[in-house]
Residue frames relative to the residue before (quaternion, step in Angstrom):
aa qw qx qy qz dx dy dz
X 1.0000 0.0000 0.0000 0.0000 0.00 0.00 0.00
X 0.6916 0.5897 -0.1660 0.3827 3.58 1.33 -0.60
X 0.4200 0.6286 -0.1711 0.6318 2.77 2.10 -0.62
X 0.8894 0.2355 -0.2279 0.3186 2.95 0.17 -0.99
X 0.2738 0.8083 -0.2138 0.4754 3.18 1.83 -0.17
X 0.8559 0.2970 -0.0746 0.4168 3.57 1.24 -1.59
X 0.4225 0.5707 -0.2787 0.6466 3.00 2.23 -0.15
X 0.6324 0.2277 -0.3987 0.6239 3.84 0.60 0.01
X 0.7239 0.3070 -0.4929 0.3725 3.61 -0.35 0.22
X 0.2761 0.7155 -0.4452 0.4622 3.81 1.32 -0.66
X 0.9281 0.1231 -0.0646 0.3454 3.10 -0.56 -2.05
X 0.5588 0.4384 -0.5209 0.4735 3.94 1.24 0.17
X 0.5996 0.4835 -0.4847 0.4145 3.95 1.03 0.32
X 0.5759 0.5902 -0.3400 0.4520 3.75 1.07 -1.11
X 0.7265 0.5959 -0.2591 0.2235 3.41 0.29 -1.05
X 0.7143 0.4827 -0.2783 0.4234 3.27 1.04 -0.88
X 0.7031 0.5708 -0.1822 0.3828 3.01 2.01 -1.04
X 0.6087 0.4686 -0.3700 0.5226 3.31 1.63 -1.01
X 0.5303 0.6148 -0.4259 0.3994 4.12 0.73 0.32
X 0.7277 0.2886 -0.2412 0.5736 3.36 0.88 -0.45
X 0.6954 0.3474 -0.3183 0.5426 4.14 0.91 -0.23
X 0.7001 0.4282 -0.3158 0.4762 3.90 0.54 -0.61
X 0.3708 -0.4744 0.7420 0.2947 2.87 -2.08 -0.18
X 0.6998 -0.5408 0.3506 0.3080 3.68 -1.54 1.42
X 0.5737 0.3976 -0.4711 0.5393 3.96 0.99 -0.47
X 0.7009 0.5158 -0.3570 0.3395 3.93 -0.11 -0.88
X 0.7697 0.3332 -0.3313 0.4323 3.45 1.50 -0.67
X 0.3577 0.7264 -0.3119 0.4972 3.50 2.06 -0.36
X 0.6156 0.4915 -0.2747 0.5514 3.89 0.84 -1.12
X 0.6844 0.5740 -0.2919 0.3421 3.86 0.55 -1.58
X 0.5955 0.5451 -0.2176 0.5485 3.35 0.97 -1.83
X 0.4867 0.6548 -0.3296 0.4751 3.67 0.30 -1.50
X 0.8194 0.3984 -0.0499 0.4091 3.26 -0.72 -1.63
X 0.7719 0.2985 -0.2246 0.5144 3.65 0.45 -0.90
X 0.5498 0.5193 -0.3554 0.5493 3.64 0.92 -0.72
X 0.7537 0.2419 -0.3547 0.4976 4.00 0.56 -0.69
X 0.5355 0.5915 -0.4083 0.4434 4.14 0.81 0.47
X 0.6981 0.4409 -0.2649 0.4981 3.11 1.45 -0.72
X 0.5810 0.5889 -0.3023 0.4736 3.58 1.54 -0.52
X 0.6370 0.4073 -0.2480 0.6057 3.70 1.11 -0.51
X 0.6639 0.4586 -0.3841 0.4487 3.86 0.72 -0.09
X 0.5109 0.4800 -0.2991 0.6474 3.70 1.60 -0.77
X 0.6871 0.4589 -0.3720 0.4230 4.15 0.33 -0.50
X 0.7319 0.3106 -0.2413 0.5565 3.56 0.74 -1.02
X 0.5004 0.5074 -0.5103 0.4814 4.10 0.85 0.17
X 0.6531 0.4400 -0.3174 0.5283 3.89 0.87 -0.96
X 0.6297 0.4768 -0.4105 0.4556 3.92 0.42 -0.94
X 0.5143 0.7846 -0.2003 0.2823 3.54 0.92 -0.57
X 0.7372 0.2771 0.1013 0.6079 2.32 0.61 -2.40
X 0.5489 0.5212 -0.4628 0.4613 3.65 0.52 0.10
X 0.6537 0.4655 -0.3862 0.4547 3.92 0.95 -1.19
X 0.5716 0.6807 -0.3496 0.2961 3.29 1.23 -1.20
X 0.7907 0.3740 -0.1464 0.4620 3.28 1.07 -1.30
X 0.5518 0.5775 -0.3668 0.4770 3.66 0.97 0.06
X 0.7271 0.2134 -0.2232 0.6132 3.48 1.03 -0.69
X 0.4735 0.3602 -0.5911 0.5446 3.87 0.49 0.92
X 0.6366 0.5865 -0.3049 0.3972 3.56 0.60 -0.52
X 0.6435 0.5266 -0.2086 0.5148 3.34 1.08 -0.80
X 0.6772 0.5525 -0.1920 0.4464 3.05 0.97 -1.49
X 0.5959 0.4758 -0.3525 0.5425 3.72 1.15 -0.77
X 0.7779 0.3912 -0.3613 0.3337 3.43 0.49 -0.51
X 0.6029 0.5133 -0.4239 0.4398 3.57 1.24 -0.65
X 0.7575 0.4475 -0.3620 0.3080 3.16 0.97 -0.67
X 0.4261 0.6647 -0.3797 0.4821 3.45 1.58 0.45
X 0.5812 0.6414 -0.1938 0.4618 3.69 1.65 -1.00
X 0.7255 0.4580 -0.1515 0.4908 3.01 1.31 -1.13
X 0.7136 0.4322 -0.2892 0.4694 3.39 0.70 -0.61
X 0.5801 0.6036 -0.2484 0.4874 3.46 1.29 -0.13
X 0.5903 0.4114 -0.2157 0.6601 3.41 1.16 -0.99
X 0.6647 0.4126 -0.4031 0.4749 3.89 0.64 -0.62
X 0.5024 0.6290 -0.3483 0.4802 3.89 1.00 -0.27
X 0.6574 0.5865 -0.1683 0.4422 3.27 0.82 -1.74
X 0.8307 0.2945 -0.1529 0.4470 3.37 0.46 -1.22
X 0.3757 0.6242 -0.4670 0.5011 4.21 1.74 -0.08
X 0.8218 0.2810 -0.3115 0.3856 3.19 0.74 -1.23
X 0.5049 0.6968 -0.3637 0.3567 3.44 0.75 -0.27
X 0.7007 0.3661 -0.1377 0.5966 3.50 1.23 -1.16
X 0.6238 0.4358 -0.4248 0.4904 3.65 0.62 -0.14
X 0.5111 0.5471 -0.3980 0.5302 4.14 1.31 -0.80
X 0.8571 0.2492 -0.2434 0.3795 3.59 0.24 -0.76
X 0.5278 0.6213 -0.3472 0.4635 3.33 1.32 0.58
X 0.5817 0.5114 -0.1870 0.6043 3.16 1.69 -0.51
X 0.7079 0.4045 -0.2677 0.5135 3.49 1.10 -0.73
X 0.5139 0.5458 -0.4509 0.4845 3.80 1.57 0.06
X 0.7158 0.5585 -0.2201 0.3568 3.24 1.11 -1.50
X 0.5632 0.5044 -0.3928 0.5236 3.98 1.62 -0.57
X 0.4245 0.7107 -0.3957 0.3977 3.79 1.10 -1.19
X 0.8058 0.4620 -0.0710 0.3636 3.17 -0.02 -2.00
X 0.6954 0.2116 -0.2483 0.6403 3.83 0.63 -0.79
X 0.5973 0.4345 -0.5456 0.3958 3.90 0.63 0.53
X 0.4948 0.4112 -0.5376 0.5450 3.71 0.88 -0.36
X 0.6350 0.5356 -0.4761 0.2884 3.53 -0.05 -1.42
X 0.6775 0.4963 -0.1864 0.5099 4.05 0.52 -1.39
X 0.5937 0.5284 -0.3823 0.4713 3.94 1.06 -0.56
X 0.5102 0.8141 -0.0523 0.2726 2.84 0.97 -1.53
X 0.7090 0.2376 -0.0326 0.6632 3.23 0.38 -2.01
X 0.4676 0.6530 -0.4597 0.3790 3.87 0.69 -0.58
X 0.7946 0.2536 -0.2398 0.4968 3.73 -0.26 -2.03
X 0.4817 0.7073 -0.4500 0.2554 3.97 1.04 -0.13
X 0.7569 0.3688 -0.0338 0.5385 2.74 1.22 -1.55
X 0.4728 0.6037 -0.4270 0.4792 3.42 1.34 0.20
X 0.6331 0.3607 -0.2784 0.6258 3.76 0.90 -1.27
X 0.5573 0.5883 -0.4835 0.3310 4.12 0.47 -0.23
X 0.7684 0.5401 -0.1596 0.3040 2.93 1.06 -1.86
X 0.3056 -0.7242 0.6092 0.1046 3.69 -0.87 0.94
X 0.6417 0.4415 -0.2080 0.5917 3.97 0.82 -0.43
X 0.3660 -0.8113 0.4396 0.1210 2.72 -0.87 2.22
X 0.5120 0.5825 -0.4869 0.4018 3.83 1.12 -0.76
X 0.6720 0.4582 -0.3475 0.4666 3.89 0.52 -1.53
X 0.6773 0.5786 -0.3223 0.3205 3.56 0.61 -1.07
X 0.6228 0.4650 -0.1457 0.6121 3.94 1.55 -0.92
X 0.5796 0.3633 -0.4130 0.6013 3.88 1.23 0.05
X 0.6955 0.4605 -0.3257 0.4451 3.88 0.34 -0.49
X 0.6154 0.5374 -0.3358 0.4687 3.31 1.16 -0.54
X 0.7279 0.3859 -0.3138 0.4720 3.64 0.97 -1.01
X 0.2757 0.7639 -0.4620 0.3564 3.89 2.17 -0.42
X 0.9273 0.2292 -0.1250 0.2681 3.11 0.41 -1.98
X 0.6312 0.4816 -0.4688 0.3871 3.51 1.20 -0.54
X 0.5481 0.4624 -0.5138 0.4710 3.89 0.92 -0.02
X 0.4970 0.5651 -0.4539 0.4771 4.21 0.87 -0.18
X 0.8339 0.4051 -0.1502 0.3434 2.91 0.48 -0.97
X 0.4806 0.6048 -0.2665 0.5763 3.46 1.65 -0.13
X 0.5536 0.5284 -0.1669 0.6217 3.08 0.87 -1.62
X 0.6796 0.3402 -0.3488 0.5484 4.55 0.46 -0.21
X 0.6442 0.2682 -0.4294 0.5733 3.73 -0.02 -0.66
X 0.7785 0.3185 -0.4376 0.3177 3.79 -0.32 0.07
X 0.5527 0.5369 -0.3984 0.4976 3.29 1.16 0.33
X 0.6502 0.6249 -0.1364 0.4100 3.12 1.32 -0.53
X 0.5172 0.5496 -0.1305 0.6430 2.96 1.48 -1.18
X 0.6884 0.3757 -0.3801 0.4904 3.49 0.41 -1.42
X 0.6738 0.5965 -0.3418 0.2708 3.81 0.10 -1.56
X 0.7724 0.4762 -0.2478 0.3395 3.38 1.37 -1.00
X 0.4270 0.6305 -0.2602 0.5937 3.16 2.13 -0.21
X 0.7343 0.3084 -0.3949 0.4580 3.64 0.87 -0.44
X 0.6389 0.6646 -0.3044 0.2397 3.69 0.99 -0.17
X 0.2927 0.8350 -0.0625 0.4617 2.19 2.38 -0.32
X 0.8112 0.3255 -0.0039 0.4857 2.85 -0.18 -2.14
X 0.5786 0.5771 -0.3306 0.4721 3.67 1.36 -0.79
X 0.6091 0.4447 -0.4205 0.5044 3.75 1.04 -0.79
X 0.7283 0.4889 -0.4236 0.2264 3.45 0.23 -0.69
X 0.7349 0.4427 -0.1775 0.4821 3.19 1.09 -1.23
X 0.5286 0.4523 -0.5059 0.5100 3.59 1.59 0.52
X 0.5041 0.5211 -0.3793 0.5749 3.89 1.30 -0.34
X 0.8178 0.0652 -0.4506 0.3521 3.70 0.00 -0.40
X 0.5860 0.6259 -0.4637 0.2233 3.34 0.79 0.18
X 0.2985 0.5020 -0.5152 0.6273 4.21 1.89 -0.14
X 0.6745 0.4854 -0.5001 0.2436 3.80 -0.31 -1.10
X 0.7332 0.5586 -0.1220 0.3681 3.25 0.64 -1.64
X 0.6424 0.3724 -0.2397 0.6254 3.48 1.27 -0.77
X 0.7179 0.4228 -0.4430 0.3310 3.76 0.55 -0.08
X 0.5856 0.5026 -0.4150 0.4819 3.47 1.81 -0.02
X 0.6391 0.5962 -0.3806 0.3020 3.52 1.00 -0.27
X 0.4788 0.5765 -0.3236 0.5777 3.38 2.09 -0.42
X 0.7394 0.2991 -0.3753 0.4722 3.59 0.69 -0.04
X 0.4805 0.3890 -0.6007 0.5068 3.35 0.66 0.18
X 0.6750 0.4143 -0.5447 0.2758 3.64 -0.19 -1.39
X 0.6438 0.5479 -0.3579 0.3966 3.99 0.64 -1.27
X 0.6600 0.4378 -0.4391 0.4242 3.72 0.61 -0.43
X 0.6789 0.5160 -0.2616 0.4521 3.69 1.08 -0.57
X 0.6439 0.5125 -0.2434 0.5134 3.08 1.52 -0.22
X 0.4310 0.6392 -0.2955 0.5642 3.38 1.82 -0.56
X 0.7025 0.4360 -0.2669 0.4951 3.53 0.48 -2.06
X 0.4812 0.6435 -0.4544 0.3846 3.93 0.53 -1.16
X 0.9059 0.2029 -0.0833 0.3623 3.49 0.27 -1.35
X 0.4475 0.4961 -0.4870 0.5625 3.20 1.27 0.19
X 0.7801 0.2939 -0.3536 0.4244 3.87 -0.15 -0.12
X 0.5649 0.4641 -0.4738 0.4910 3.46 1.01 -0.40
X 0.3978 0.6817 -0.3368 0.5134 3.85 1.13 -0.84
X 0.9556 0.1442 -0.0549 0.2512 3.58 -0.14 -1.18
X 0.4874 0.6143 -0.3658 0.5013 2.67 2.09 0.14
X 0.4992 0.7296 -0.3217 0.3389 3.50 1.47 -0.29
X 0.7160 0.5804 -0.1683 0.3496 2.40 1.04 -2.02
X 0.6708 0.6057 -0.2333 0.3587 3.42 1.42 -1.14
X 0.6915 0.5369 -0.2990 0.3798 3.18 1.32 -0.20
């Protein structure tokens, strides 16, 4: 923008002068020339700003990917935390059961604790079964969620690339 800034003051300084020292083709050629420097400086500002906006654009969206997969996998780890946490007060409830089974002296109470535990225990291999299905589903959605965050490090690095290529060329212009 500074660049171009000095190319309009350049040619509102040249002008008055190449009129009184030139001949009308030499200042016709000048104008010309600067008027097509300024047209390629307004093209490669827009080529720019278009890349600029395609990878902010991107970037809004991976970074929409990511937070989604990071959703995906809260819930995933909080499901199988809940399925540790049913596990745990089912042993606990087994537990106090086959106690009170070997406690129990009364055959009626003694034939209800029995059916206590083999449904406890049913009620465990499906918790199990289930838990191992969530550990699962938790790897995956911890796999796509590295995935997702390793494409957002390449966007960020291309914007960090672009960052310095225009800071780079705005220098140069000065």
């Amino acid at each position: 923008m500074l660049g171009m800034m000095k190319r309009y003051f350049l040619l509102l300084v040249l002008v008055p002068a190449l009129f009184g020292q030139s001949s009308d083709t030499t200042l016709t050629q000048t104008l010309i020339n600067e008027i097509h420097a300024l047209r390629q400086d307004i093209e490669a500002i827009t080529v720019a700003s278009q890349r600029v906006q395609i990878a902010l654009y991107r970037l809004q969206s991976q970074t929409a990917l990511v937070a989604a997969a990071q959703q995906r996998l809260d819930a995933a780890r909080d499901r199988t935390r809940e399925l540790q946490s049913a596990r745990a007060r089912m042993v606990g409830q087994l537990q106090t059961n086959e106690d009170s089974l070997q406690a129990s002296q009364d055959p009626a109470q003694k034939k209800s604790l029995e059916q206590e535990v083999q449904q406890g225990k049913q009620r465990m291999e499906q918790l199990v079964s289930e838990e191992s299905l969530r550990r699962a589903v938790e790897a995956e959605a911890d796999s796509l969620f590295r995935a997702e965050q390793a494409r957002l490090a390449e966007l960020q690095g291309i914007l960090d690339r672009l960052d310095k290529a225009l800071d780079e060329l705005g220098r140069s212009k000065h």
